[in-house]
C-alpha positions in Angstrom: 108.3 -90.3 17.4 111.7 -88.5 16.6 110.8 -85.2 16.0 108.1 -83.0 17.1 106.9 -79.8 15.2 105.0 -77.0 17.8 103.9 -73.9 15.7 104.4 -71.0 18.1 102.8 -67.2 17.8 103.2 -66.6 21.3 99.9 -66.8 22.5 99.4 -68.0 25.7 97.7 -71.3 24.3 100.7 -71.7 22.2 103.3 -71.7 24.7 101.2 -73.8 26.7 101.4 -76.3 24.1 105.1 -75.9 23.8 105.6 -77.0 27.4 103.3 -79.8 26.6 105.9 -81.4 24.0 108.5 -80.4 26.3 107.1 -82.3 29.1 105.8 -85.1 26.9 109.7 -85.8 25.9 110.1 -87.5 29.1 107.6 -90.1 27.9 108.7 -90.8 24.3 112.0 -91.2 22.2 111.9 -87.5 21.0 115.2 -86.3 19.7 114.2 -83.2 18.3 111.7 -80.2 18.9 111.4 -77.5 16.9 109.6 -74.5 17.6 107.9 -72.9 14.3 106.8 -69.3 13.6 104.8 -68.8 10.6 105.3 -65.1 9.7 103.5 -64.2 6.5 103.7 -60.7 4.6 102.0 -59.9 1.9 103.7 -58.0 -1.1 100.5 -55.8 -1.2 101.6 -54.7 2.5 104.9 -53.1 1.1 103.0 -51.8 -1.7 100.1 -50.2 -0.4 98.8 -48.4 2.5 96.5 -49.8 5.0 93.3 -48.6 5.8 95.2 -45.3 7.7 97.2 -44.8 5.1 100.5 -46.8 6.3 102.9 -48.9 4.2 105.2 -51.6 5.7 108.7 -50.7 5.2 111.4 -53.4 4.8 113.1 -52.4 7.9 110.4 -52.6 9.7 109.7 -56.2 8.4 113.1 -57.2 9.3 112.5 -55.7 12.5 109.6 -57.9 13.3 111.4 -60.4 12.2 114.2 -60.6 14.5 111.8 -60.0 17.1 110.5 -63.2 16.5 113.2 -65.3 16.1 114.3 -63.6 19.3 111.1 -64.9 21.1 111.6 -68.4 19.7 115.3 -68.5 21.4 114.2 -67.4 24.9 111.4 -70.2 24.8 113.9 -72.4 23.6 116.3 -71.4 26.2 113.2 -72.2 28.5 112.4 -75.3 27.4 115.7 -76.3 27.2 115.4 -76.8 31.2 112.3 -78.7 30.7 112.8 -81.2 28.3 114.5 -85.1 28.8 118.1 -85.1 29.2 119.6 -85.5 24.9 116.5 -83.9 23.6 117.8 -80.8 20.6 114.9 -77.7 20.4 115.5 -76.1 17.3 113.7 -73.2 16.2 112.7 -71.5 12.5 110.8 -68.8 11.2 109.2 -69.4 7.8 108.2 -66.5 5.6 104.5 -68.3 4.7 101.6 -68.9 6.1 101.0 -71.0 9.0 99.6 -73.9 7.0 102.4 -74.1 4.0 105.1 -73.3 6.8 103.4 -76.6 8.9 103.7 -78.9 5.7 107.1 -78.0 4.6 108.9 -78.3 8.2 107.1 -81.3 7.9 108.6 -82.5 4.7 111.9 -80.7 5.2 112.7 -81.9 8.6 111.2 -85.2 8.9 108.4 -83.9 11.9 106.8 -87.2 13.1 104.2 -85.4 15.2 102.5 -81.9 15.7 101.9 -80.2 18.4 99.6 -77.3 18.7 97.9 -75.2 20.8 93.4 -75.4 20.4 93.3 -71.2 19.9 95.7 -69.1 19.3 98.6 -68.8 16.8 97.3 -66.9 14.3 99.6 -66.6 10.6 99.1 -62.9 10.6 101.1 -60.0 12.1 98.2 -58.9 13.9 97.2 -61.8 16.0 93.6 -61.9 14.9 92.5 -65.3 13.6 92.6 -67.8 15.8 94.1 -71.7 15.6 90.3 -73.1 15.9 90.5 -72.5 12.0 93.5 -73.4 11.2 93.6 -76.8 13.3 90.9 -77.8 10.5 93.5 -77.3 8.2 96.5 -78.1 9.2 94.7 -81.8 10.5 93.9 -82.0 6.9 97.2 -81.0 5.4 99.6 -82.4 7.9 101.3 -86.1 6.5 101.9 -86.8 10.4 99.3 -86.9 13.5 98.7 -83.8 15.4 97.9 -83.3 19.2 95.5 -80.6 19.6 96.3 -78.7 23.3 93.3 -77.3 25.6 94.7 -73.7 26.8 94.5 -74.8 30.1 95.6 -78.3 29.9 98.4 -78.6 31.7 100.7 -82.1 31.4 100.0 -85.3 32.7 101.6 -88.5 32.7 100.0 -89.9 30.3 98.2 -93.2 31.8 94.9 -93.7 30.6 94.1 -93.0 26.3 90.9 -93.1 24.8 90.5 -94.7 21.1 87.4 -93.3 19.4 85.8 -96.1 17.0 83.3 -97.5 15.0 83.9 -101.1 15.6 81.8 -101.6 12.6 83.5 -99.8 10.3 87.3 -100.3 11.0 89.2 -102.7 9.1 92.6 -102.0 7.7 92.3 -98.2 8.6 94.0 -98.0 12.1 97.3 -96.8 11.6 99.1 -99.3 13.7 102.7 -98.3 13.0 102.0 -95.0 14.4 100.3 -96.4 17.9 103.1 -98.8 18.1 105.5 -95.5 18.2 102.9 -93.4 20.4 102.1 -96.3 23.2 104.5 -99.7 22.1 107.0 -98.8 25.0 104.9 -97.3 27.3 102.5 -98.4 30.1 99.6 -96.7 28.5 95.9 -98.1 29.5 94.1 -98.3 25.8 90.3 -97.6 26.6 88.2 -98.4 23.1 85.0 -96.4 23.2 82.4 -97.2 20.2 79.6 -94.1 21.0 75.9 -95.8 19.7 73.7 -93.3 19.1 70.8 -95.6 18.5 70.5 -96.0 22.7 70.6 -99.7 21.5 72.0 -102.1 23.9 75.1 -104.3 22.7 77.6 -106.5 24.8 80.5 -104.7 24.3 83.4 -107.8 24.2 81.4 -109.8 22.1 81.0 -107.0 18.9 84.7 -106.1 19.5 85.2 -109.9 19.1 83.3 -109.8 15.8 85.5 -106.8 14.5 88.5 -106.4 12.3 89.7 -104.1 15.5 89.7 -106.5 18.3 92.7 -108.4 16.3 94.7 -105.2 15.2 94.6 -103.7 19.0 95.3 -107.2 20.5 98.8 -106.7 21.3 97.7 -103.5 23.5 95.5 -105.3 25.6 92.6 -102.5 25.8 89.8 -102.7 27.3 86.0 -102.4 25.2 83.1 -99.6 25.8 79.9 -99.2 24.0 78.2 -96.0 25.4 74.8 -94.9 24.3 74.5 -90.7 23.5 72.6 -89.5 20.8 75.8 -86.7 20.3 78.8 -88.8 19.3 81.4 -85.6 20.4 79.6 -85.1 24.1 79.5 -89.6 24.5 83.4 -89.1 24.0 84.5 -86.4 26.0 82.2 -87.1 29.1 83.7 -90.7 28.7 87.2 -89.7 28.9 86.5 -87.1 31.8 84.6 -90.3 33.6 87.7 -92.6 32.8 90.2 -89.7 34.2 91.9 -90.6 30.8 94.7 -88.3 29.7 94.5 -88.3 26.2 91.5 -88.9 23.4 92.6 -90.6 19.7 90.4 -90.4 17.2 91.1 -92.4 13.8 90.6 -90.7 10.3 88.1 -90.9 8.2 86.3 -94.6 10.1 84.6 -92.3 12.6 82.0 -89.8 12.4 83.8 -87.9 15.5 86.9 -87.2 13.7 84.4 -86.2 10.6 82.8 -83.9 12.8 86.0 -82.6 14.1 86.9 -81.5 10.5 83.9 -79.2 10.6 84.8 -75.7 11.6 82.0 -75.2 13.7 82.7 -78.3 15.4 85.8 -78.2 15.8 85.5 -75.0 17.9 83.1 -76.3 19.8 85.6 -79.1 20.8 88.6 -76.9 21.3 86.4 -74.8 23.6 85.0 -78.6 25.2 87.6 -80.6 25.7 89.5 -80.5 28.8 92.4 -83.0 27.7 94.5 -83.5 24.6 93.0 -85.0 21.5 95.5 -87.2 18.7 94.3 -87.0 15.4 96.1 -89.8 14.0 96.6 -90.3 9.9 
């Protein structure tokens, strides 16, 4: 992972995931961080008045504006302090929402990972909608993984990762190039959970045996879980807190927890759950 993309509104759960990345260099062969504020304004707000009767003026936009990019420099400058000896924080304001502004810096810049905070960083001026919406979308939209940051999460080494899934149902769908990149050079403990609902007994080597993913994860060593909970989110989380794992992955679309995830309802319910970082990977 080259490059890591961290949307920033300056919310404290923001920030908070800034440090993460910054902190996480030291484990990875980052090169570059860049620090991303979406600042959107619509052409109605320099048109016509709000609701007491008050029109954005230009300079008052470009005001804002600076502001901003001044913000972004003195976290940089913070950062800066933080990160792995080498490692380049760049920062960029993009005049778009938070979700176009994520997919083009991914595109333009070649982002290999994104980082963001669970709540927080909000695409309007005001501050108002919070990231528990927009992590559905952007975890849709982005072409890369995304970490998704607790608020209070603070980093650790990270030691201990839980892979979410359905032995069953994975085949060719574990993006192996990209786990290769996250955990090839590191000493990372892979712990493969499969959550059975059913309560049904099932010897966890053997079924892993009888999968497509006990070959493809082979190379990692990891070890195998079956754990019975009628709630596949809850079976995962209270895993990982039992484990002391740092870190949950979920695959796409093989597992009804990421699925679940990309519920809004759901995914709040995580972001407000989880106590460690969870990889969506693509």
């Amino acid at each position: 992972m080259k490059t890591y993309l961290v949307p920033v509104d300056f919310s404290e759960a923001a920030l908070n995931a800034a440090h993460f990345a910054a902190s996480l260099s030291h484990q990875s062969d980052v090169t570059t961080i860049i620090l991303m504020n979406a600042y959107y304004i619509s052409p109605y707000e320099t048109m016509l008045p709000d609701t007491n009767m008050v029109m954005l003026r230009q300079e008052e936009i470009e005001e804002e504006a600076r502001d901003r990019v001044e913000g972004l420099k003195k976290l940089r400058d913070k950062l800066s302090k933080q990160v792995k000896e080498g490692v380049k924080i760049n920062i960029r304001l993009n005049r778009s929402h938070l979700l176009r502004a994520v997919v083009d810096v991914i595109a333009e810049d070649d982002a290999d990972l994104v980082i963001l905070g669970s709540i927080g960083n909000s695409t309007v001026r005001e501050g108002s909608a919070g990231i528990g919406d927009h992590v559905i979308k952007i975890s849709k939209a982005s072409a890369v993984p995304v970490i998704v940051v607790p608020p209070d999460y603070r980093y650790h080494l990270i030691n201990e990762a839980v892979l979410a899934c359905d032995f069953k149902k994975v085949k060719e769908n574990i993006p192996m190039d990209v786990l290769h990149k996250l955990l090839g050079k590191q000493m990372v403990k892979l712990l493969v959970v499969n959550i059975n609902p059913s309560g049904k007994d099932a010897d966890t080597e053997q079924l892993a045996q009888q999968t497509a993913v006990h070959g493809m994860l082979k190379s990692f060593r990891p070890k195998y879980f079956y754990v019975n909970n009628p709630d596949v989110i809850t079976g995962i989380l209270n895993f990982a807190a039992e484990q002391k794992a740092q870190m949950v992955i979920a695959l796409p679309h093989t597992y009804s927890f990421l699925q679940s995830i990309l519920h809004n309802s759901i995914s709040q319910q995580l972001a407000k759950n989880s106590t460690i970082p969870v990889l969506l990977l693509k």
